[in-house]
C-alpha positions in Angstrom: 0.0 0.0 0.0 2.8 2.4 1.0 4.6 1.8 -2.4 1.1 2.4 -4.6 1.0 5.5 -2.5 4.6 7.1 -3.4 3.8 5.9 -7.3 0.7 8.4 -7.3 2.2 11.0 -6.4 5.5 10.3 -8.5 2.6 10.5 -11.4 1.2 13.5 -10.5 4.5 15.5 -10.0 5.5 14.0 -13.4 2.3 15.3 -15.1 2.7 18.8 -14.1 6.5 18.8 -15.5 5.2 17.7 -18.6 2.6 20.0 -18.7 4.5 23.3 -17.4 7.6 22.0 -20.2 4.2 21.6 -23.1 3.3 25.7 -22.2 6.7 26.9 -22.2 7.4 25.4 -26.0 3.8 26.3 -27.0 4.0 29.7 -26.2 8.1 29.8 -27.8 6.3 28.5 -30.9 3.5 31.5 -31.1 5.7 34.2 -30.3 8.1 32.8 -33.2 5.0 32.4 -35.1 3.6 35.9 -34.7 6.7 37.5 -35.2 6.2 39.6 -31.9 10.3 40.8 -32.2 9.9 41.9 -35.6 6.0 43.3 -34.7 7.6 45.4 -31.7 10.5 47.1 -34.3 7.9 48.3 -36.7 5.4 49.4 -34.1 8.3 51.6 -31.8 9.6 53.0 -35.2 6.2 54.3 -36.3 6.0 55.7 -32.7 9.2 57.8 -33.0 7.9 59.0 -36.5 4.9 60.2 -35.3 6.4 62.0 -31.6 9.3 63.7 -34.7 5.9 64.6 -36.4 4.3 66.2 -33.6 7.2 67.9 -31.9 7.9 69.4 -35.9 4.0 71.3 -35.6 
């Protein structure tokens, strides 16, 4: 009984590595995906050409 009890537990803790490890290359997957590096370049240089544009009026 005592060694059906640590196997449970040796399941459980295995299961939420596996599932913590499944999110972490998930989300590395979508942000390659999406091109959030690239996204966040194009977005902060159309916000500096539009603060040049304002501070030129």
């Amino acid at each position: 009984m005592e060694q059906e009890k640590d196997n449970f537990w040796l399941y459980i803790g295995a299961l939420i590595v596996a599932v913590i490890i499944g999110v972490f290359l998930l989300k590395s997957r979508e942000m390659e995906s999406a091109g959030f590096s690239s996204g966040y370049q194009e977005n902060r240089g159309s916000v500096e050409k539009q603060i040049q544009n304002s501070k030129a009026k």
